[in-house]
C-alpha distance (Angstrom), angle and dihedral (degrees) to the residues before:
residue distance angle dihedral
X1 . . .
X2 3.71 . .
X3 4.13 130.7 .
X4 3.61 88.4 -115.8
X5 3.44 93.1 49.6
X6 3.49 99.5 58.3
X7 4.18 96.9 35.9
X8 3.66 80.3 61.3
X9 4.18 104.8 49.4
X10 4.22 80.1 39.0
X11 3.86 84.8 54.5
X12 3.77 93.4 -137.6
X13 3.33 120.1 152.9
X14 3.65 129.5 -157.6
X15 3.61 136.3 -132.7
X16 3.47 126.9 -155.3
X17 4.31 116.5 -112.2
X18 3.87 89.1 -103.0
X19 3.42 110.3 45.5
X20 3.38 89.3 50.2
X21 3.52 92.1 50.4
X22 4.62 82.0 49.7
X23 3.90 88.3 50.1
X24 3.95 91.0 48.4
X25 4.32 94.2 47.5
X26 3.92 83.6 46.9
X27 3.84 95.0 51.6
X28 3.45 93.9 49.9
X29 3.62 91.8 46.9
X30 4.18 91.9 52.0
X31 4.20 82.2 43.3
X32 3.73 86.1 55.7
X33 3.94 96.5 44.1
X34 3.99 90.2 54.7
X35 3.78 101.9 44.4
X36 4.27 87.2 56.6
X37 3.71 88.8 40.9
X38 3.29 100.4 56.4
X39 3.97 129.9 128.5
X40 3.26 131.0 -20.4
X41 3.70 132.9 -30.8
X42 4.07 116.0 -132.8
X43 4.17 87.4 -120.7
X44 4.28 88.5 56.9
X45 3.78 87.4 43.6
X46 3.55 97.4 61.4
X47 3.43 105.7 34.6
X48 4.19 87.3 54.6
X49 4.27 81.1 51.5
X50 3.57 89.6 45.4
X51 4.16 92.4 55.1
X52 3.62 87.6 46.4
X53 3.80 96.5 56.5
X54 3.89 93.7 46.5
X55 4.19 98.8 44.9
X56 4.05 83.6 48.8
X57 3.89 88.5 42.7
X58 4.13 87.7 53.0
X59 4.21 95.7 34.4
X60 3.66 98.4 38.1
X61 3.98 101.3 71.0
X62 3.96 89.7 40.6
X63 3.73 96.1 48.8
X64 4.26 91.6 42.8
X65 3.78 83.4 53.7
X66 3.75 91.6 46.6
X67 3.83 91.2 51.9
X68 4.14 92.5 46.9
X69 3.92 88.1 60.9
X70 3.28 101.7 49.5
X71 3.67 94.3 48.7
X72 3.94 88.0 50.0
X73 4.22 91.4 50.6
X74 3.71 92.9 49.3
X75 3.54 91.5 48.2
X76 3.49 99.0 44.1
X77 4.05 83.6 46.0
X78 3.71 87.3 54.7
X79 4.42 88.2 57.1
X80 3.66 82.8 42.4
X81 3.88 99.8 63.7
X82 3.79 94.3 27.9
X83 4.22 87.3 60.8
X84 4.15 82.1 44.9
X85 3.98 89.8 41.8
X86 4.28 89.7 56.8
X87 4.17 93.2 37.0
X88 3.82 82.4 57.5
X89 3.50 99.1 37.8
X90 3.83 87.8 54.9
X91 3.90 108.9 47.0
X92 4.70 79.9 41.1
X93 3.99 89.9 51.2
X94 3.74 103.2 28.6
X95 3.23 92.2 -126.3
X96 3.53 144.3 125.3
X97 3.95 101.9 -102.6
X98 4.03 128.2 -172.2
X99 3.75 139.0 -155.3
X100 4.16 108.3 -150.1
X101 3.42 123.9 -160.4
X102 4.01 131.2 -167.4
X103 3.92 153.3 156.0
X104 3.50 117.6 -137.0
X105 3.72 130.0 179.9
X106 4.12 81.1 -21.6
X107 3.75 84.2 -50.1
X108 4.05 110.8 131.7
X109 4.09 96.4 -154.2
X110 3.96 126.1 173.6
X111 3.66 141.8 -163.9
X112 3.89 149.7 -173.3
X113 3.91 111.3 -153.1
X114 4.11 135.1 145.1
X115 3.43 105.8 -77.8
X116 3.98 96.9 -115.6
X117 3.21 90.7 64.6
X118 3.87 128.5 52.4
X119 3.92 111.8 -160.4
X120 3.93 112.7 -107.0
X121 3.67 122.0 -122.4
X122 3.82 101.2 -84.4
X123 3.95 93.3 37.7
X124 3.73 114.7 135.4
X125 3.82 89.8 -139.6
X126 4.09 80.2 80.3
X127 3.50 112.5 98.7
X128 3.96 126.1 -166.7
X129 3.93 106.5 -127.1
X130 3.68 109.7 -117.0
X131 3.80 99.1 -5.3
X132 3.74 88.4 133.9
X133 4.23 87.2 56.4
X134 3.95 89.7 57.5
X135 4.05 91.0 -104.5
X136 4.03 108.8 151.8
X137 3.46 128.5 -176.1
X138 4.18 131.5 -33.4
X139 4.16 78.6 -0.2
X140 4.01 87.6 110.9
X141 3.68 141.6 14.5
X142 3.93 138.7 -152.1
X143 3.98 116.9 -132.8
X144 3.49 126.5 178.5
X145 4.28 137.5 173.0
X146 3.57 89.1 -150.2
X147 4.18 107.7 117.6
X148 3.91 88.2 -174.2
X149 3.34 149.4 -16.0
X150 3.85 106.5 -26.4
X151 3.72 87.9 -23.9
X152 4.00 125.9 108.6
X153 3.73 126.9 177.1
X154 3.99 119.6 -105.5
X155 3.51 101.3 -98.5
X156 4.10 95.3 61.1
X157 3.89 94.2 -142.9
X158 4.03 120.1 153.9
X159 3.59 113.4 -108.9
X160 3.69 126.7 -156.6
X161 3.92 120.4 -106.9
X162 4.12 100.0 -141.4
X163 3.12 115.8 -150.2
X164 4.06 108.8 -95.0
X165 3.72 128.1 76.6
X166 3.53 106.7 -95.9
X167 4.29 96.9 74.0
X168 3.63 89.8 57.4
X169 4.03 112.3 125.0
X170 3.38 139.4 -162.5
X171 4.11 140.2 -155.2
X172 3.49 108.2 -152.2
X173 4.23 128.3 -163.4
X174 3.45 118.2 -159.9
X175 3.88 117.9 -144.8
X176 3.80 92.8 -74.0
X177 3.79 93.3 65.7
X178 4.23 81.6 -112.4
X179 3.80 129.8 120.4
X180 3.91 110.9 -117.5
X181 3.43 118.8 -153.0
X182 4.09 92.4 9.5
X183 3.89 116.6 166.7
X184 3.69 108.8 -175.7
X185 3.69 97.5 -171.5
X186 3.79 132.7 -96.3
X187 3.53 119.0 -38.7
X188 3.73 116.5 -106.6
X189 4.45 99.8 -118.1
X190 4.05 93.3 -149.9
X191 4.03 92.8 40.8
X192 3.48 100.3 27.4
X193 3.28 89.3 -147.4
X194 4.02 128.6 118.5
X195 3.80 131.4 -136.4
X196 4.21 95.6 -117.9
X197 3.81 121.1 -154.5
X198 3.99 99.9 -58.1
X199 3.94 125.4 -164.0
X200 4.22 111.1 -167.1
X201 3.27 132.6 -167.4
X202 3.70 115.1 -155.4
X203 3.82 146.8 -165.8
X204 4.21 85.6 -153.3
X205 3.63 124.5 -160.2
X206 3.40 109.3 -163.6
X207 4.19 137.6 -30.4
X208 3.22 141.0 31.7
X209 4.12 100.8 -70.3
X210 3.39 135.1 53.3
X211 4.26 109.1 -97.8
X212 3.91 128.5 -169.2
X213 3.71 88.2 -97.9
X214 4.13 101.3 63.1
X215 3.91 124.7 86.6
X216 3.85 106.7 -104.2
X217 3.24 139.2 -179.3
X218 3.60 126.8 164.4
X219 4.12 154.1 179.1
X220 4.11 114.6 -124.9
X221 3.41 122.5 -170.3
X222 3.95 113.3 -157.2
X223 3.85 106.5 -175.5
X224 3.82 152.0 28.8
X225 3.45 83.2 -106.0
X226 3.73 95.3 62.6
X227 4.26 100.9 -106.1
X228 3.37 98.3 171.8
X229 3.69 127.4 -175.8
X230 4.05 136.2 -172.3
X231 3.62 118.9 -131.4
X232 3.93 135.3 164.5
X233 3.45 138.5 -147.6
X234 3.83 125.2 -20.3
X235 3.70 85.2 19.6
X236 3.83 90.1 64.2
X237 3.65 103.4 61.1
């Protein structure tokens, strides 16, 4: 069996002396080229640092603003199917049902309960607003107009819930599903239209009432028969 033979079936191939000698000059030349070039210099470094700092500069405010309102509409969504949860629990039961509403310690907390008998302190009927959304403490606040049960002054302004147990309020549906005894403020003479019993929450800035410059959104109910709407901002006050 010939050399060639075999080279061939052993799919070698061979090169001649000098280009191998060519191939091994240029290898250590490219071997040379990469070790120097290596990395970063100090100039690229900071200018990809600098880039960084001014995207997050521009994204940052938008995408804190982002995450504010979304906390605010899933906690205002969480008022929204608790006052649902207690008109259904009501007309099912046949029984007068209420929807309870509080700040504690800077903690806005709700709860759905029979109406004869408000929840106590440590009650598992009371929920933390917008726990679920990743709001902690002082984050968000409850305001209301209501003065009393289903009962709000004439004016229709948001007051603030402070933080002990006395300010907390309640909406209560008798075994209809209705609101007995509801006064929804004084009816607006150009819009002829009235505030309603409003629950907000709010992303608040400073004071003790809402102003045009807080994050609001809130729950309005309209009618005895418990029309309730969902509005935000402005439309809050």
């Amino acid at each position: 069996m010939s050399n060639n033979y075999i080279i061939k079936k052993l799919n070698i191939s061979l090169l001649p002396l000098h280009t191998i000698n060519k191939k091994s000059k240029l290898d250590g030349l490219v071997s040379s080229y990469k070790q120097q070039d290596a990395g970063f210099s100090l100039i690229e470094v900071v200018a990809v640092v600098l880039m960084i700092g001014i995207l997050a500069a521009i994204v940052g405010p938008s995408w804190l603003v982002f995450v504010n309102r979304q906390q605010l509409n899933k906690a205002n969504d969480a008022v929204l199917v608790a006052l649902q949860q207690a008109n259904r629990e009501a007309k099912r039961t046949k029984t007068s049902y209420s929807f309870t509403f509080k700040v504690e310690n800077k903690i806005a907390k709700i709860a759905v309960h029979p109406s004869d008998s408000i929840p106590a302190n440590n009650s598992p009927l009371w929920q933390t607003l917008g726990s679920d959304a990743g709001i902690t403490s002082g984050q968000v606040t409850l305001l209301t107009n209501l003065t009393g049960t289903n009962k709000t002054d004439d004016n229709g302004k948001l007051n603030k819930l402070y933080n002990y147990l006395a300010t907390q309020q309640s909406i209560k549906f008798d075994y209809l599903g209705s609101l007995p005894d509801a006064y929804f403020g004084k009816e607006d003479t150009t819009t002829k239209d009235t505030p309603g019993l409003k629950i907000a929450v709010v992303r608040q800035n400073a004071g003790t009432s809402a102003s045009d410059a807080d994050m609001k959104r809130c729950v309005i109910i309209k009618t005895l028969l418990s029309g309730i709407v969902v509005e935000k901002d402005s439309k809050c006050n």
